[in-house]
C-alpha positions, -999 to 999 in steps of 0.1 A, spaced: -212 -408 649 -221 -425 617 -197 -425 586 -215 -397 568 -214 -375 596 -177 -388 602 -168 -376 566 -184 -343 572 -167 -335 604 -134 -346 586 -143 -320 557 -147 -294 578 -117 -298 600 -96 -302 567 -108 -274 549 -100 -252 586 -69 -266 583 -57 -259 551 -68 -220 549 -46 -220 584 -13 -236 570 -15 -215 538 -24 -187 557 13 -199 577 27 -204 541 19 -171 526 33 -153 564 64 -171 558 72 -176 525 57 -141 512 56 -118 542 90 -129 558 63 -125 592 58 -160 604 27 -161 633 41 -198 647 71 -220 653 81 -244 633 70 -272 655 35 -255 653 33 -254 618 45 -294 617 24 -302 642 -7 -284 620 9 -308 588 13 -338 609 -28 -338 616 -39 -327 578 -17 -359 569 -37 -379 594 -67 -371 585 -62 -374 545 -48 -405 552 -82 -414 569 -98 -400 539 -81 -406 507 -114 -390 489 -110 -357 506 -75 -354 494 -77 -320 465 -48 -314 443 -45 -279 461 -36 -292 499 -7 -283 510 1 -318 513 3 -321 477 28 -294 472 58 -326 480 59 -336 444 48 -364 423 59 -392 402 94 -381 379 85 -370 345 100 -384 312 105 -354 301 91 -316 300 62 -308 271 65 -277 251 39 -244 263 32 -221 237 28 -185 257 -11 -174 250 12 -137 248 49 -136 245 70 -136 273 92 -102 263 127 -95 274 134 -55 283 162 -36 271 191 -23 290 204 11 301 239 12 318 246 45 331 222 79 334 226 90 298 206 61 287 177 67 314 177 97 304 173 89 269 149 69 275 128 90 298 131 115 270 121 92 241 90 84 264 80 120 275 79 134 239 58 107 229 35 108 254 31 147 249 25 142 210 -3 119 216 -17 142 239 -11 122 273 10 140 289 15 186 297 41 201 282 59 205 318 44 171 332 69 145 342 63 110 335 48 85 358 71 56 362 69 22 386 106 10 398 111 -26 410 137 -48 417 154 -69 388 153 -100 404 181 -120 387 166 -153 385 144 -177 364 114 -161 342 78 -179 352 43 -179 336 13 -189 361 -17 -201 345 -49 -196 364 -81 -203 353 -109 -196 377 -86 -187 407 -69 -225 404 -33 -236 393 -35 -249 361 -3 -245 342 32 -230 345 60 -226 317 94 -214 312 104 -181 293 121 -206 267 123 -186 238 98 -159 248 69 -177 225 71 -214 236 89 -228 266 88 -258 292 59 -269 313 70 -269 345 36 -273 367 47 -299 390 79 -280 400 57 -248 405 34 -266 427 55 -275 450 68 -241 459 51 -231 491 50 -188 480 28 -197 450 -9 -200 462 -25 -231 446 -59 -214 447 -61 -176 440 -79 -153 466 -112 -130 460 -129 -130 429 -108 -139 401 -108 -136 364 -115 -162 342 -78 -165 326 -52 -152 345 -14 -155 332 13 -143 359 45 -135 348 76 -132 373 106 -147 393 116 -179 406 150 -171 430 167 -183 461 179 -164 489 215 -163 497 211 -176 533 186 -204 516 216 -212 489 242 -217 513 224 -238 537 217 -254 504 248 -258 491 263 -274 528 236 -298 525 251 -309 493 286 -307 502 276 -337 537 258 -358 510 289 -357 486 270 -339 455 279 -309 437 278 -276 447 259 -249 429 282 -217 417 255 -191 424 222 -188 438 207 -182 401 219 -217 390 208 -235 418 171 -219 412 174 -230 374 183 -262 380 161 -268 408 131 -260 387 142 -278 357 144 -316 377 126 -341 358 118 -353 396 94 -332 409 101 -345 442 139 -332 442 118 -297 437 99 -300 467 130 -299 486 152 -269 475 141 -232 488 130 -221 458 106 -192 463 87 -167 438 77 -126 430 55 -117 407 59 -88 382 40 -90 353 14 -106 334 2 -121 302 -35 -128 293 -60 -117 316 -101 -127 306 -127 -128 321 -132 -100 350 -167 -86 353 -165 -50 354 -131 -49 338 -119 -20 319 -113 -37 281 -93 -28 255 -53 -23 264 -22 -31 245 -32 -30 210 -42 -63 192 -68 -87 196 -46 -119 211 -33 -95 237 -64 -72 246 -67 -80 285 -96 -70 301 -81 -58 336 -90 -46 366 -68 -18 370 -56 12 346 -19 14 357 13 -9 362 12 -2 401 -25 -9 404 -22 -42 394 5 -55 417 -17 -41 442 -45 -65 423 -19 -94 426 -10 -91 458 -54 -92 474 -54 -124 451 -26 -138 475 6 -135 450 36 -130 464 49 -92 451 80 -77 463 75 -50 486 102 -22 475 86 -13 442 82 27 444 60 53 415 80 77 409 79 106 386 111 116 360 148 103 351 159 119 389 136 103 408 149 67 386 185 77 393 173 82 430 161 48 433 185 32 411 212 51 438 194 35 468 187 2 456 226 -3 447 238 8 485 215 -19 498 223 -46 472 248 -63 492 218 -61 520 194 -80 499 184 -115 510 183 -122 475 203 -116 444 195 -85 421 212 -72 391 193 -39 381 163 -19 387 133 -20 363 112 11 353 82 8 337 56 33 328 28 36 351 -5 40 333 -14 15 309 -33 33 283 6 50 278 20 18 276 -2 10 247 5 38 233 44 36 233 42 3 223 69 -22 212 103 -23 191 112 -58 181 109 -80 214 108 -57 238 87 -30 251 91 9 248 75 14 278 104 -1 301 141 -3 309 164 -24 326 193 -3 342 221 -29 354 241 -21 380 282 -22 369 299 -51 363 318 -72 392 350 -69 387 379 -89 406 419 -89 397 435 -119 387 469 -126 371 470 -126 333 492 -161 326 493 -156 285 477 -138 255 467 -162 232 446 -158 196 412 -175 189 400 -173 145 366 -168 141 343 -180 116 351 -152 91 392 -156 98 390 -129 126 419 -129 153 407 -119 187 431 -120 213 422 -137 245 439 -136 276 444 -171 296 439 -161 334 443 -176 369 410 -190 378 388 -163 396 353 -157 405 338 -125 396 297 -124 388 288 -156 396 311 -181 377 349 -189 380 363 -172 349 396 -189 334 393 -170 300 384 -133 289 387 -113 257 410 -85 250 389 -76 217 415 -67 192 452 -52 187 445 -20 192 428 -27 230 456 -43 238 479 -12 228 454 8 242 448 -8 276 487 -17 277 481 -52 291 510 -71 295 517 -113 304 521 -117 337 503 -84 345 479 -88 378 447 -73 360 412 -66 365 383 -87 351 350 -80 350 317 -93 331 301 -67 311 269 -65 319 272 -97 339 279 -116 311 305 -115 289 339 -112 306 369 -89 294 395 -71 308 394 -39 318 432 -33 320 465 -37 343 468 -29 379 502 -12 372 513 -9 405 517 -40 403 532 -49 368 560 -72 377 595 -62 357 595 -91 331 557 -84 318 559 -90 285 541 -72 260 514 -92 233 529 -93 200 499 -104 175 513 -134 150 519 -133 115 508 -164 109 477 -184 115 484 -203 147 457 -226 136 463 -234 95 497 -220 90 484 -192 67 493 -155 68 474 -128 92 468 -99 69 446 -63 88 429 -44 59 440 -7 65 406 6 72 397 -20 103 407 -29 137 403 -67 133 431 -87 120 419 -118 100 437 -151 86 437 -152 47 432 -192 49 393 -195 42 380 -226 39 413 -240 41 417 -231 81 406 -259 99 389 -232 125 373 -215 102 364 -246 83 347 -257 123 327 -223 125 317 -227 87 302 -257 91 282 -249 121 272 -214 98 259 -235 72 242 -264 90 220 -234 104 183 -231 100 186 -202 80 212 -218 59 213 -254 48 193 -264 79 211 -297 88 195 -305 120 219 -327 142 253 -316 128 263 -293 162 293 -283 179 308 -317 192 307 -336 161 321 -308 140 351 -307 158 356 -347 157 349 -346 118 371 -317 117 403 -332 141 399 -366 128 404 -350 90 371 -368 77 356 -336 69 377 -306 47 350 -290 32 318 -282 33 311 -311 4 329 -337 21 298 -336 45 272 -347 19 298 -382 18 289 -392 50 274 -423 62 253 -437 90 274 -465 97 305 -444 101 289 -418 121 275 -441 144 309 -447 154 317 -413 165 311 -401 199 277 -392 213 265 -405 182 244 -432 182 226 -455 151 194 -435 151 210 -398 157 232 -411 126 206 -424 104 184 -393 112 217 -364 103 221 -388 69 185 -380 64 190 -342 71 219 -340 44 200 -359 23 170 -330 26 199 -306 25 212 -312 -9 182 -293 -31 184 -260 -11 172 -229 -25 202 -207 -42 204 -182 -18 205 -206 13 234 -219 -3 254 -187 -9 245 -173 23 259 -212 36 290 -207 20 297 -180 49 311 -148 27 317 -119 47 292 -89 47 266 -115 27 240 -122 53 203 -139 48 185 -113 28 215 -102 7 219 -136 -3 183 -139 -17 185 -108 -34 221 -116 -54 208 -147 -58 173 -135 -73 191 -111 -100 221 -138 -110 194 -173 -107 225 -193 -105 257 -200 -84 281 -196 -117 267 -165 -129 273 -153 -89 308 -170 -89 319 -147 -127 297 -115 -120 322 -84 -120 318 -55 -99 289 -33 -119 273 -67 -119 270 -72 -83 265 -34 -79 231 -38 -99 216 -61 -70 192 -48 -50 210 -26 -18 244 -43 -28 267 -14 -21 307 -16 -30 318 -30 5 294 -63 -2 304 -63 -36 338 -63 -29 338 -92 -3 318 -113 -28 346 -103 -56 371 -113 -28 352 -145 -20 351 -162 -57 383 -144 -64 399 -176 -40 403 -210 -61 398 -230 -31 367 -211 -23 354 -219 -59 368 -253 -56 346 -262 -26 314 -248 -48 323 -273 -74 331 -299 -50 295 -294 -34 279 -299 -71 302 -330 -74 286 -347 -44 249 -340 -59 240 -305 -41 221 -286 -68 207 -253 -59 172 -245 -67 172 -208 -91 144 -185 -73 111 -190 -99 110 -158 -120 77 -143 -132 76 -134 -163 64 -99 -171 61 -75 -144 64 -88 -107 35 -84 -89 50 -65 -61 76 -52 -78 90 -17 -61 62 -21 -30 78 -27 9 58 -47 28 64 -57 68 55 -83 88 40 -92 123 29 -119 143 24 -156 130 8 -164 100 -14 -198 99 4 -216 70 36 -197 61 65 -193 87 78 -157 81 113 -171 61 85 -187 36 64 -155 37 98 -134 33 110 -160 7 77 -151 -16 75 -116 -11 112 -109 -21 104 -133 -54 78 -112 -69 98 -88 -63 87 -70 -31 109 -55 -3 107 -66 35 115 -46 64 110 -46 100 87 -18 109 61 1 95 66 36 80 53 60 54 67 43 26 49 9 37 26 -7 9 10 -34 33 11 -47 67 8 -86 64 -4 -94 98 -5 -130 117 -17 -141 154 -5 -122 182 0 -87 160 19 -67 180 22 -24 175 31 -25 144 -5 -30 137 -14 5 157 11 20 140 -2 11 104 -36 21 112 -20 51 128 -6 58 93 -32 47 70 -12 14 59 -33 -14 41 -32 -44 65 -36 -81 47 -38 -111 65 -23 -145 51 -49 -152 23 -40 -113 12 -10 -117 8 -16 -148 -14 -41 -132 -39 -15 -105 -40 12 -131 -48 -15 -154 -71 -10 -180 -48 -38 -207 -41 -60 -196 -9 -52 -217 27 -33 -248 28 7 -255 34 33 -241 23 43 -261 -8 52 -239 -42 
């Protein structure tokens, strides 16, 4: 046989073989129905190695012999989402599905989609508590995978994705031109321990929980480290979608998102994912109305424990697409879908002590100090009694044996004493009079449950959660001034106030820990940046109670300077813009503290100088109009946008009504956009909004 013939032969037997071993994958992996043994399916392996060994040329990125990982990565690149990756909101008990249900029915039946008697169409799945993944295909192949991250941009992750053997390389049947898959990377339990033991012989760490092992196996720099945890995947969802002869066109409201698809409802297209050879979980059900949910929701909790894998909820979502358009979205997630969690875990433990924590503001929460136990996934030492009047309430004593749980799987607390078991010297919590932090008196305003120290600036906790407050991106914006270093520059005494930070230096940093020369030189840089901030940055920086971002702006708009803020009286700060007496009496509290006004002067002192908001002069151009804004604009972020409307005197709000003037709409509109056409509202793009604003067409964002 000659070599071209040789080649061909090879071809052939390779291409046999690899539709036979992901045939073997998918029945494994997917189906949970493996057809061979695993000596079989090695032996199969062992002769694709042999012959791409034979035939380096013939070896395609999408063999399964490529799925063992590459070369490490430096690091992972940022992926902007072509359509956000959304998060859902929550329902905890069957009020709130029926709520929701309810909230969905009547506005289906006003937009004429659904009979007066009719019950609404719902899919049910599984919420798979795992990692969130976007799948990239383009043209039936494997070209990209990301993160959730922040829902718009998160990490690329394709050579970890490759290697998992339940996500196809190459998509079956015809395929659309763009196809973004949304959905679950998990383990299963049996997959985690086995896991786990294998860690334990080699001397490594453990994993606590299934969920963490699957995060941090799909995060390893090393794609090869991937390749060999159980890591396995379910599709749910979906992003872009272009490209489909014969599609139906048009869904979900603005351009960036239209999809042209190949099915009209939710369930139809998990039926489309799973002929392209996507892995979909089998126990999704349509069902109709809030009992049918509850039903499910009733079923799916007595098999939980059952589960191979880890679940914590069910997930309805609205069957028929051209309703989900209509229903839309409400900040970043849809209308058209819940989450019901299933109740917290909860586990007893012994309560040790009751001890306070002061927040940023001066509030003292009581915390109770617990014998180490695992309940939800983590080994909780530490859980939050709330307030006083909990404690009263809840009558939880030190040295109580009580139970903990982790609301909504998250946040843990305690539910209360097991008082069958209250031993006779419990003690009961007394809260402190004084600051156990600065020494300064605890004071509880008459009218509210949460006690707070009167030290200000002066308490070195508060001082710590201050600092953080004002280094924030909404604030002063001091990128590289985080948790760690405040607390050195804080327990070392460096730093006092929030003016002692502009006296820092890059050699003295540098010699603080996890601080290197460049990560010093580069926060020195930052402060330097820091100290011409806009007025209201800095009066929302100083942290005053009740005074958040766009209160700030507007007291800061009307006054144009921090010592006309510092000696306005009441009917002053009365006359700002929706300053009512509660925010004008925390401001009058604020300025009524020397040390407060000392650290204002001290900040001026070490060069900070506020820029006043520019002032028109006549009448403000958008004076009395509310405007709202969607989606990304191409020069202005939306704090610049925001910043500009509010200075010529326009309002900002976050959805679209009546009263709207104008929609300013970026990329990747979402339903606000529907809605304002719905209601006749003027939409302007960018270069609108400038002309409205007398601002110079394209460009940056420079004043």
């Amino acid at each position: 046989m000659n070599a071209r013939a040789s080649e061909q032969s090879a071809q052939a037997e390779l291409q046999a073989l690899r539709r036979e071993i992901e045939g073997h994958n998918h029945r494994y992996y997917v189906l949970d129905a493996p057809l061979v043994s695993d000596a079989e399916y090695d032996r199969l392996m062992a002769r694709l190695l042999e012959i791409e060994q034979a035939h380096p040329d013939l070896v395609v990125p999408e063999s399964p012999s490529q799925r063992v990982g590459g070369a490490p990565l430096a690091a992972f690149a940022s992926v902007r989402h072509a359509v956000p990756m959304l998060s859902l909101g929550n329902a905890f008990d069957a009020e709130d599905v029926r709520a929701f249900d309810k909230r969905v029915s009547d506005t289906l039946r006003e937009a004429g989609l659904l009979g007066l008697d009719e019950p609404v169409r719902y899919v049910a799945e599984f919420k798979f508590d795992g990692l969130a993944i976007s799948l990239r295909y383009e043209r039936g192949r494997l070209v990209q995978a990301a993160t959730r991250g922040d829902g718009r941009s998160g990490e690329d992750v394709t050579a970890n994705i490759r290697t998992l053997r339940s996500v196809p390389l190459v998509l079956s049947g015809d395929s659309p031109e763009v196809l973004e898959v949304r959905g679950e990377v998990l383990i299963n339990r049996a997959d985690f321990e086995r896991l786990n033991e294998a860690q334990r012989s080699r001397g490594e760490k453990v994993f606590v929980n299934p969920r963490n092992a699957a995060a941090g196996s799909l995060r390893q720099l090393d794609p090869r480290i991937t390749a060999t945890r159980p890591l396995r995947f379910y599709a749910y969802g979906w992003g872009e979608v272009r490209g489909l002869p014969g599609a139906q066109a048009g869904l979900f409201g603005d351009e960036s998102a239209r999809a042209a698809l190949p099915r009209d409802t939710h369930a139809g297209m998990l039926d489309w994912f799973e002929s392209l050879g996507l892995p979909v979980n089998a126990a999704r059900r349509v069902l109709r109305g809030a009992d049918a949910l509850l039903g499910f929701y009733t079923e799916v909790g007595a098999r939980r424990p059952q589960l191979p894998f880890d679940i914590d909820g069910v997930v309805y979502k609205v069957d028929a697409l051209r309703a989900q358009e209509v229903l839309g979205y409400v900040a970043r997630a849809p209308r058209f879908a819940i989450a019901h969690k299933f109740p917290a875990q909860e586990e007893t433990t012994q309560l040790f002590g009751i001890e306070v924590q002061v927040g940023r503001t001066g509030a003292i929460t009581p915390v109770a100090r617990l014998k180490p136990v695992f309940v939800g996934g983590v080994t909780v030492t530490n859980a939050t009694l709330h307030n006083e009047d909990e404690v009263r309430r809840k009558d939880v004593r030190i040295g109580d044996t009580v139970v903990v749980r982790r609301a909504g799987d998250v946040i843990p607390e305690v539910v209360g004493p097991v008082l069958e078991l209250r031993p006779a010297d419990a003690v009961p919590f007394v809260m402190p009079t004084l600051c156990p932090v600065c020494g300064s008196a605890i004071e509880r305003p008459e009218d509210e449950a949460i006690a707070r120290c009167t030290g200000g600036l002066f308490c070195a906790a508060q001082r710590k959660q201050t600092l953080l407050h004002a280094a924030g991106r909404k604030a002063l914006d001091i990128e590289g001034l985080g948790e760690k270093l405040v607390d050195q520059l804080v327990d070392s005494g460096r730093i006092k106030t929030l003016a002692d930070l502009f006296s820092l230096t890059a050699e003295e940093l540098a010699q603080y820990e996890r601080m290197g020369t460049k990560s010093a030189q580069n926060l020195v840089q930052a402060l330097e940046q820091a100290r011409r901030p806009a007025l209201g940055r800095l009066l929302y920086a100083l942290g005053i109670r009740h005074v958040g971002e766009t209160t700030a702006r507007d007291v800061a708009l009307h006054f144009g300077s921090m010592e006309a803020i510092m000696d306005a009286g009441e009917d002053g700060l009365l006359a700002v813009h929706d300053v009512g007496p509660v925010v004008a009496h925390s401001i009058l509290r604020f300025f009524a503290e020397p040390h407060n006004r000392d650290v204002v002067h001290a900040l001026a002192a070490a060069g900070v100088q506020p820029q006043a908001p520019q002032r028109r002069v006549g009448s403000l151009p958008l004076s009395g109009k509310t405007l709202v804004l969607t989606g990304t604009l191409p020069h202005w972020t939306r704090d610049e946008a925001t910043r500009r409307i509010l200075a010529a005197g326009g309002k900002v709000s976050g959805s679209v009504s009546k009263k709207t003037a104008y929609l300013v709409a970026g990329e990747e509109a979402g339903s606000k956009l529907a809605k304002a056409a719905e209601l006749g509202v003027a939409v302007l793009d960018e270069n609108g909004l400038r002309a409205l604003l007398g601002v110079p067409q394209g460009g940056g964002s420079e004043a």
